[in-house]
C-alpha positions as CSV (number, residue, x, y, z in Angstrom):
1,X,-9.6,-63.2,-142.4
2,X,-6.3,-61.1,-142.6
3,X,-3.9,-62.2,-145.0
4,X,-0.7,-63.1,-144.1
5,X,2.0,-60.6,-144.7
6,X,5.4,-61.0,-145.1
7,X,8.3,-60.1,-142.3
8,X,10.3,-58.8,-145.2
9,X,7.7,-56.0,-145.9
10,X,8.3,-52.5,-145.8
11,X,5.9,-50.9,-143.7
12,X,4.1,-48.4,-145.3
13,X,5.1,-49.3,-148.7
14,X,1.9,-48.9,-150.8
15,X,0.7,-45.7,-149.1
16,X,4.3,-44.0,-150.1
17,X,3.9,-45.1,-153.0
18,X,0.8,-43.7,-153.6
19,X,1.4,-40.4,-151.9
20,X,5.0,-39.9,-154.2
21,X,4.7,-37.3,-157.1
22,X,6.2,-39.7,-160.0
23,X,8.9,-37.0,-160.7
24,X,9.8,-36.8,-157.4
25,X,10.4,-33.6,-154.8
26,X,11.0,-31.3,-157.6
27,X,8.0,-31.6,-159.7
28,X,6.2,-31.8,-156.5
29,X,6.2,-28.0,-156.9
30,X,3.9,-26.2,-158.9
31,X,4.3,-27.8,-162.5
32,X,1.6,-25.4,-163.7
33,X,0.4,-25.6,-167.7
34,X,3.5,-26.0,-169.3
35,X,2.3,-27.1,-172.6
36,X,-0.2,-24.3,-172.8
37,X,2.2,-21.5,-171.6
38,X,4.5,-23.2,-174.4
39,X,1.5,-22.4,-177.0
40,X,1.4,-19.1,-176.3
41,X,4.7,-18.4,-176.6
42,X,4.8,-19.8,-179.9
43,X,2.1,-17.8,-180.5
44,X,4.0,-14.5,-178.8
45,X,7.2,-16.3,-181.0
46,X,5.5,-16.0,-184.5
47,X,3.9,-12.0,-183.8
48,X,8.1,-10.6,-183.0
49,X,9.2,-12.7,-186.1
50,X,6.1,-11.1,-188.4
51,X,7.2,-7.5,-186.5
52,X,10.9,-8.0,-187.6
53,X,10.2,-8.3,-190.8
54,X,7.5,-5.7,-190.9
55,X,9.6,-3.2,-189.3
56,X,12.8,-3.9,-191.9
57,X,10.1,-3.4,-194.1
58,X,9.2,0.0,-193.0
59,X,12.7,0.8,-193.0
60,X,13.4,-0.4,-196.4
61,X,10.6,1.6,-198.1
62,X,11.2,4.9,-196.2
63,X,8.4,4.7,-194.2
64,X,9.5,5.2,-190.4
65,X,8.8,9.0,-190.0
66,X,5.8,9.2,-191.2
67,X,3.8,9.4,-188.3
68,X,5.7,12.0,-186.0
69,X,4.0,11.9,-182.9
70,X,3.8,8.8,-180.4
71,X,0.7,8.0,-178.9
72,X,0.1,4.9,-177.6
73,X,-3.7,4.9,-177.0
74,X,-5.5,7.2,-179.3
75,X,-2.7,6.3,-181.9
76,X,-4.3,2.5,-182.5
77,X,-7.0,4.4,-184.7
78,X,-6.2,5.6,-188.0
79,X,-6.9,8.8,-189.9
80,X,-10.7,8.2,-190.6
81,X,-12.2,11.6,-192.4
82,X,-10.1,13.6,-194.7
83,X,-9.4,16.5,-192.6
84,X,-8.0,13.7,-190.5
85,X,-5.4,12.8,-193.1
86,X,-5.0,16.0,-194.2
87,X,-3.9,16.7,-190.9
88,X,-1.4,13.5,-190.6
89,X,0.2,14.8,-194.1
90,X,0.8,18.6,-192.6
91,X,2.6,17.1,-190.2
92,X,5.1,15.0,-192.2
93,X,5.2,17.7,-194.6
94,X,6.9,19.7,-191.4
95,X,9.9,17.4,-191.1
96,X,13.3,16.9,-192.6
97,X,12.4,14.0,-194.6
98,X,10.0,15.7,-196.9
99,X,11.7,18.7,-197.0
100,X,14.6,17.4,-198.5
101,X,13.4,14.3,-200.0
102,X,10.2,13.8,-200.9
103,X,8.8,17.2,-201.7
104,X,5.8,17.1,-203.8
105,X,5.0,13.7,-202.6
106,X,1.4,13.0,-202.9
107,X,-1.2,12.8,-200.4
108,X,-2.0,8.7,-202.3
109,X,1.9,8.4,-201.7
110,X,1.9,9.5,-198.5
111,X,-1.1,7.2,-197.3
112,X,1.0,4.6,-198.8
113,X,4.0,5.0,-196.2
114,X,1.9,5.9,-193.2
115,X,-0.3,2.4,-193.3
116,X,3.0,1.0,-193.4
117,X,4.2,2.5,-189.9
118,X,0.6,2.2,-188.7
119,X,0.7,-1.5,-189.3
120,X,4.5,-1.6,-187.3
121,X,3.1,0.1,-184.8
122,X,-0.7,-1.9,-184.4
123,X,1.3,-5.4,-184.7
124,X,3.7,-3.7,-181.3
125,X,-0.1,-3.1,-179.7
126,X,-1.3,-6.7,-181.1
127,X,2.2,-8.3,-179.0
128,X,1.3,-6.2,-176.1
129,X,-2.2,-7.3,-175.8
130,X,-1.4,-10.8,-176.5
131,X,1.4,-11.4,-173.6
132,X,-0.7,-9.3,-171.1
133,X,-4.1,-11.4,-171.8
134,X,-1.7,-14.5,-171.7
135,X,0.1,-13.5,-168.8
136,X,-2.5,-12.1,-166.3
137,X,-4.7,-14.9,-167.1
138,X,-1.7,-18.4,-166.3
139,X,-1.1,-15.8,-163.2
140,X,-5.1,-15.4,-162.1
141,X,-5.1,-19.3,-162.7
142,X,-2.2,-20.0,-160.8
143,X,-1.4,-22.1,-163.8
144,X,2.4,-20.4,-164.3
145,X,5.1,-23.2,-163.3
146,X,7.4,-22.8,-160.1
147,X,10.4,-20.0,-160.7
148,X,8.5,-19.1,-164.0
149,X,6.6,-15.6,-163.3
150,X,9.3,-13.0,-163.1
151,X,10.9,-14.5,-166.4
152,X,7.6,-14.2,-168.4
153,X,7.0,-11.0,-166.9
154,X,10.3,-10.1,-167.9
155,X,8.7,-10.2,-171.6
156,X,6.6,-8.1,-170.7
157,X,8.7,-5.8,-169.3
158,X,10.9,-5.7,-172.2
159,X,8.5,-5.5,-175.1
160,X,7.0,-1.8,-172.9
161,X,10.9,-0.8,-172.8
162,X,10.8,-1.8,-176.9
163,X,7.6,0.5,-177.6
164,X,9.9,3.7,-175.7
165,X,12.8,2.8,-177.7
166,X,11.0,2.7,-181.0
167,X,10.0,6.5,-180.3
168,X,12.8,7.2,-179.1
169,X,14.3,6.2,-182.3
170,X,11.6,7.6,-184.4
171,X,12.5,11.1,-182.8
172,X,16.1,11.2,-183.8
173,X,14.9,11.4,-187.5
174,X,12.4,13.9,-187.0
175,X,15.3,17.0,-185.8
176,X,16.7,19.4,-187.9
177,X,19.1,18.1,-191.1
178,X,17.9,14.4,-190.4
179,X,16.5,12.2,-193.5
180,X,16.3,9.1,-191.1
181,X,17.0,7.8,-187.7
182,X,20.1,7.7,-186.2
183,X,21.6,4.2,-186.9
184,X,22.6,3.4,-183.3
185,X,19.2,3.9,-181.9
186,X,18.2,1.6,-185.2
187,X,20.4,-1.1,-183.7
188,X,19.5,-1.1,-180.3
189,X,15.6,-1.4,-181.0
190,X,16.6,-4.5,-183.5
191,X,18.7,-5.8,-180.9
192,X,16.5,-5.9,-178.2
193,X,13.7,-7.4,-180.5
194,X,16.2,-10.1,-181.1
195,X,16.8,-10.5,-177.3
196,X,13.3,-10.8,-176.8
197,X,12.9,-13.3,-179.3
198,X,16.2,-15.2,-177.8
199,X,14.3,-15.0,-174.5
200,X,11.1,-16.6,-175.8
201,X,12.8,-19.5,-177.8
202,X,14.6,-20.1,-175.0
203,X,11.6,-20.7,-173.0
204,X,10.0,-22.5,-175.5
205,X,12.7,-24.6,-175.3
206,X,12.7,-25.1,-171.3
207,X,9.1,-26.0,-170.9
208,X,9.2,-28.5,-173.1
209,X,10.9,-30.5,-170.7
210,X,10.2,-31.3,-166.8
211,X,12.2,-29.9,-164.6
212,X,13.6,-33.0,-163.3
213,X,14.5,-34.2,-167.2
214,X,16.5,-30.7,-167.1
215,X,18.3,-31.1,-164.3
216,X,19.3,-34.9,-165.4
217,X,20.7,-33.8,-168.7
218,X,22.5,-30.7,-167.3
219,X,24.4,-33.5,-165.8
220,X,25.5,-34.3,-169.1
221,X,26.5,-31.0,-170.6
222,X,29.0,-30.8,-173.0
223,X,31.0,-27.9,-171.6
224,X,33.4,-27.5,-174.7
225,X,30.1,-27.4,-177.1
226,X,27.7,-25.0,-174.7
227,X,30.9,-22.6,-174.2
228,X,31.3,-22.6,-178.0
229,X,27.7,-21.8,-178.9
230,X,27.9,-19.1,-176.2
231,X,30.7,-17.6,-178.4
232,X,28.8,-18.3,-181.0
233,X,25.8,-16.7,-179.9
234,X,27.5,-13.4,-179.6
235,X,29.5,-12.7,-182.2
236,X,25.8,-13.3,-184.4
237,X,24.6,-10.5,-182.3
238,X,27.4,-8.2,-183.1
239,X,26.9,-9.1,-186.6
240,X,23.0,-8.3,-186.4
241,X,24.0,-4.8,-184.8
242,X,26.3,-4.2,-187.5
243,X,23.7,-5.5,-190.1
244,X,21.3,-2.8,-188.5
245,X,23.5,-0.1,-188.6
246,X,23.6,-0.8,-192.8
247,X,20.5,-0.5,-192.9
248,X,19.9,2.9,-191.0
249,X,22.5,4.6,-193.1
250,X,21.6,2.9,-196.8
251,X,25.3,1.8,-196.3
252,X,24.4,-1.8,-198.2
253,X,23.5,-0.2,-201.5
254,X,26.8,1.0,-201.6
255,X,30.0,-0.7,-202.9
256,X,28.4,-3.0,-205.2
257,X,31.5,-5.2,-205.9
258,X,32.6,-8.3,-203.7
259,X,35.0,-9.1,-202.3
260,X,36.4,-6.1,-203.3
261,X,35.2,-2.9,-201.9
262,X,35.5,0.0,-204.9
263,X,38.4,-2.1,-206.0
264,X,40.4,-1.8,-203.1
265,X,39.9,-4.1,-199.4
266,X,39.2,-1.3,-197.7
267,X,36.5,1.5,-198.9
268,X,38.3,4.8,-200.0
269,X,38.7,7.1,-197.2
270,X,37.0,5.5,-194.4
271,X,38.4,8.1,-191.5
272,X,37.2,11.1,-193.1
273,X,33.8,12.3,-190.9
274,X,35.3,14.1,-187.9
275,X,35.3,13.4,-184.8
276,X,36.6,9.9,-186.0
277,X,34.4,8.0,-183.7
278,X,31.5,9.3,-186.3
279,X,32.9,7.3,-188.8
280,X,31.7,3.7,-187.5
281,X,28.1,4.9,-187.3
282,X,28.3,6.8,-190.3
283,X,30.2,6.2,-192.9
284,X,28.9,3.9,-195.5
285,X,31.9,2.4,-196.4
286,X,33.3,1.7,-193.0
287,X,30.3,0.1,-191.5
288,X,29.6,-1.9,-195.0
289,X,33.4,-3.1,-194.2
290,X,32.3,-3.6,-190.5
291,X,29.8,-5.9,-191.6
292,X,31.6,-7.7,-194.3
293,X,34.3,-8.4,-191.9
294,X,32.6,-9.5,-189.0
295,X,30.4,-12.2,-191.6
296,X,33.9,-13.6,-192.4
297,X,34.6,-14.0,-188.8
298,X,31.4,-15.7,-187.9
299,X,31.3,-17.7,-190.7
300,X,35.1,-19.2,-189.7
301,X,33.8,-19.4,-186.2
302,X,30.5,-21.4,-187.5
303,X,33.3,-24.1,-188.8
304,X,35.1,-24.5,-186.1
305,X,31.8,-24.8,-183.8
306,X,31.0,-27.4,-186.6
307,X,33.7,-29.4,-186.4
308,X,33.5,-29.4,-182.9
309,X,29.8,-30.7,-182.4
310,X,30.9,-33.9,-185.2
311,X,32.8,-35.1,-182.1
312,X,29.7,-35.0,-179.9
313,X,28.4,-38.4,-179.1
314,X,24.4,-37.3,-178.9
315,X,23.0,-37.6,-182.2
316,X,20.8,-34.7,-181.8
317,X,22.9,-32.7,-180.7
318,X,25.1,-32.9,-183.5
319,X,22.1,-32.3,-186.3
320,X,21.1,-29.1,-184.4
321,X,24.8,-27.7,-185.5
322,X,24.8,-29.4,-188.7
323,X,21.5,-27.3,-189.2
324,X,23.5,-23.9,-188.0
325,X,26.5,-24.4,-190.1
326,X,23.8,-25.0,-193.1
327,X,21.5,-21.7,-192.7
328,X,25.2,-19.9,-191.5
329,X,26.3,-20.9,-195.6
330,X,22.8,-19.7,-196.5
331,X,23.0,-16.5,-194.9
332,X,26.3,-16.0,-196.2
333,X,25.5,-16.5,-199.9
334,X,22.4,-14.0,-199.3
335,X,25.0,-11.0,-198.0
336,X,26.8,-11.0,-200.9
337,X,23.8,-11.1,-203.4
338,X,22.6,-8.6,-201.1
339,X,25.5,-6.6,-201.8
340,X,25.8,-7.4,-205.8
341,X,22.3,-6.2,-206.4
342,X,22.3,-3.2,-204.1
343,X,20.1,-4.4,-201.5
344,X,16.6,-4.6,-203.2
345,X,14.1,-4.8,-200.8
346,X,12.7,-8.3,-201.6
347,X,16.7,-9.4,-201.5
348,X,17.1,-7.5,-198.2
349,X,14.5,-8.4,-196.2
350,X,15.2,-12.4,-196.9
351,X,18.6,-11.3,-195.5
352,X,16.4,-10.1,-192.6
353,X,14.5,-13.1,-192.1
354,X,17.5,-15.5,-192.9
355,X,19.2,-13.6,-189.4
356,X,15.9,-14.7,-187.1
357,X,16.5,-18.2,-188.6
358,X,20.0,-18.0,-187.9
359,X,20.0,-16.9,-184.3
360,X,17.1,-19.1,-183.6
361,X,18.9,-22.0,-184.6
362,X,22.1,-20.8,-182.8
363,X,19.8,-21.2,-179.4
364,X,18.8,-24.3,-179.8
365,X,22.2,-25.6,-180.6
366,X,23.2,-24.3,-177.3
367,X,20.6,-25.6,-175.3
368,X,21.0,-28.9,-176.8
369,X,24.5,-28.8,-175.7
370,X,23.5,-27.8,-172.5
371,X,20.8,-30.0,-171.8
372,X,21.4,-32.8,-174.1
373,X,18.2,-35.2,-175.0
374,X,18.4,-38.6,-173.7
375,X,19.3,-41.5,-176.5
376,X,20.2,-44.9,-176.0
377,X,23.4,-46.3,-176.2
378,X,23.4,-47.6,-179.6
379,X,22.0,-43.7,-180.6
C-alpha cells in the first residue's frame, strides 16, 4: 500500500537532492585531482628552491662558464673518457675567464667547477622532466581541474624560456674582456626563477581550496591588506633584482663597513663609468648602495604592512604577516653580516635562501588577505 504523502511536499524533492553536486553549479565542473596536482607541485616547488640555491652556488664559486657550449640533449651526459675532459678543459681554457683569472688552473680544479654547472644544469633537465611527465599525464587523464591547463602549462612554458635565458646569460661571459656574465642577464634569469616559484606557491595555495570556498572568501577580502601585500610583493622583487646584480658583479664583498659605506653614506665616486647609465649595473659601490637602500625601504614598508594586518579581524590572517615581518628582521640581520664578512659563501647563500623564504611567505600573506580562511566568531 502507498503511503500517504503530505500536500506540503515538494515534488521531486529527494531526486534533486540526489542529483545536486554538494558544492553546487560550480564544482559541478570538472574538479579534477586537486590534491594530487597539489603534490606535484610541491614536488616541482622543492626542485626550483634546490636550483636557486644550487645556481647561487655556482655563481658564488666561479663556476658558471665552465661549460661554454649549450646543448640541451647530448649535454645531460658528462665527460666520460679522458680525451673527453681533455676536450671540456680546451675549451674553457679558450675563454676570458681563464685567460685572465685562472691561468694554470688544474685539470682536478677544473673538474671541480664543471660538475658544479653540470649539476645546475641536470637539476634544469630533472624540473623539465618532472612538470612534463606530471603535466601530460593529469592532461591524458583528464584529471586537470576546470580553468587549470593553460596556467600549469604556463610553467612549463616558462621554465623552457628559463633554460634560453640561462645560455643566454652564460654567453655574455664567454666574449672578449668578460670574467663573468653580465649582471642584468644575471637578474633576469633569478627573477624569472622567482616568478616561477611565485606561480607555483600560488597554485599550491589555490587548490587547496574548492572553488566555491574561494569564491566565498573573496567575498571577504580585506582590500587595504591584499593592496598592501601587492606593494609588498614588489618592492621584494626589486630588492631580489638588486640583490642579483651584487652578486654578478662581486659588488657585496666590497665596502665591508655598515652603515657606513667607506666611511661616507654614499660609496666614493659612484658616477664615474661612462656612459652614466653603466654605473647602476656596474659599479660596485653604486649597486651595493642600490641594495642597501632599497632593504631600508622594504624593511619600513614590512612595518607598516605589519601594523596594518594587527587590525585584521581573521586570526590567520594576521599570523601569516606576523611570520613576514619575522623572516623580513631575519633577512635583514643576514644583509649586514653578509656585508661585515665580505659575503662568504656559506653566509651568502643563507642570504639566498632566506630571500625564497621571504617571498614565499610574502604570497601567502597576500592570498590570505585575499581569500581569507573561514573562523568562527569567537576566532
Amino acid at each position: 500500500m502507498a503511503e500517504k504523502r503530505s500536500i506540503f511536499e515538494e515534488v521531486g524533492t529527494e531526486k534533486s537532492a540526489a542529483a545536486r553536486p554538494a558544492g553546487g553549479m560550480i564544482d559541478a565542473s570538472r574538479g579534477g585531482a586537486r590534491g594530487a596536482i597539489r603534490i606535484w607541485l610541491m614536488a616541482l616547488f622543492a626542485l626550483v628552491v634546490v636550483m636557486i640555491a644550487v645556481g647561487g652556488l655556482t655563481r658564488l664559486t666561479d663556476s658558471g662558464l665552465s661549460i661554454t657550449e649549450w646543448a640541451p640533449i647530448s649535454g645531460a651526459v658528462p665527460p666520460m673518457t679522458a680525451a673527453d675532459w681533455e676536450a671540456e678543459f680546451e675549451a674553457y681554457r679558450a675563454i676570458p675567464e681563464y685567460q685572465l683569472q685562472n691561468r694554470g688552473m688544474s685539470l682536478e680544479e677544473f673538474k671541480t667547477i664543471y660538475w658544479w654547472e653540470w649539476g645546475h644544469r641536470q637539476l634544469g633537465r630533472v624540473i623539465g622532466l618532472v612538470w612534463a611527465v606530471g603535466f601530460l599525464g593529469f592532461l591524458a587523464t583528464r584529471k586537470i581541474p576546470t580553468g587549470w591547463t593553460g596556467p600549469l602549462f604556463l610553467l612549463g612554458g616558462l621554465g623552457g624560456l628559463q633554460g634560453a635565458i640561462g645560455w643566454w646569460m652564460v654567453s655574455s661571459g664567454l666574449g672578449e674582456g668578460m670574467l663573468d656574465v653580465a649582471s642584468y642577464r644575471l637578474a633576469i634569469h633569478l627573477g624569472l626563477a622567482f616568478v616561477i616559484l611565485g606561480l607555483i606557491a600560488w597554485y599550491i595555495f589555490a587548490l587547496g581550496r574548492r572553488e566555491t570556498d574561494l569564491m566565498q572568501a573573496r567575498r571577504g577580502r580585506e582590500r587595504k591588506l591584499w593592496v598592501t601585500g601587492t606593494g609588498f610583493m614588489h618592492l621584494a622583487m626589486l630588492q631580489i633584482l638588486l640583490g642579483a646584480l651584487v652578486a654578478g658583479i662581486d659588488a657585496g664583498r666590497n665596502y665591508t663597513d655598515w652603515p657606513l659605506m667607506a666611511g661616507g653614506f654614499l660609496p666614493p665616486q659612484p658616477f664615474d663609468l661612462q656612459p652614466v647609465w653603466r654605473n647602476f649595473f656596474e659599479d660596485d659601490g653604486l649597486v651595493q648602495f642600490m641594495h642597501r637602500i632599497a632593504g631600508y625601504i622594504l624593511f619600513l614598508y614590512g612595518v607598516l604592512a605589519w601594523a596594518r594586518a594587527r587590525k585584521s579581524p581573521n586570526r590567520r590572517t594576521r599570523f601569516a604577516f606576523n611570520a613576514v615581518f619575522a623572516m623580513l628582521s631575519v633577512q635583514v640581520l643576514l644583509g649586514i653580516v653578509t656585508v661585515l664578512y665580505s659575503a662568504p659563501w656559506h653566509i651568502a647563500i643563507v642570504h639566498q635562501v632566506g630571500a625564497v623564504a621571504l617571498w614565499v611567505l610574502i604570497l601567502r600573506a597576500r592570498f590570505l588577505a585575499g581569500y581569507p580562511l573561514a573562523q568562527s566568531v569567537r576566532g
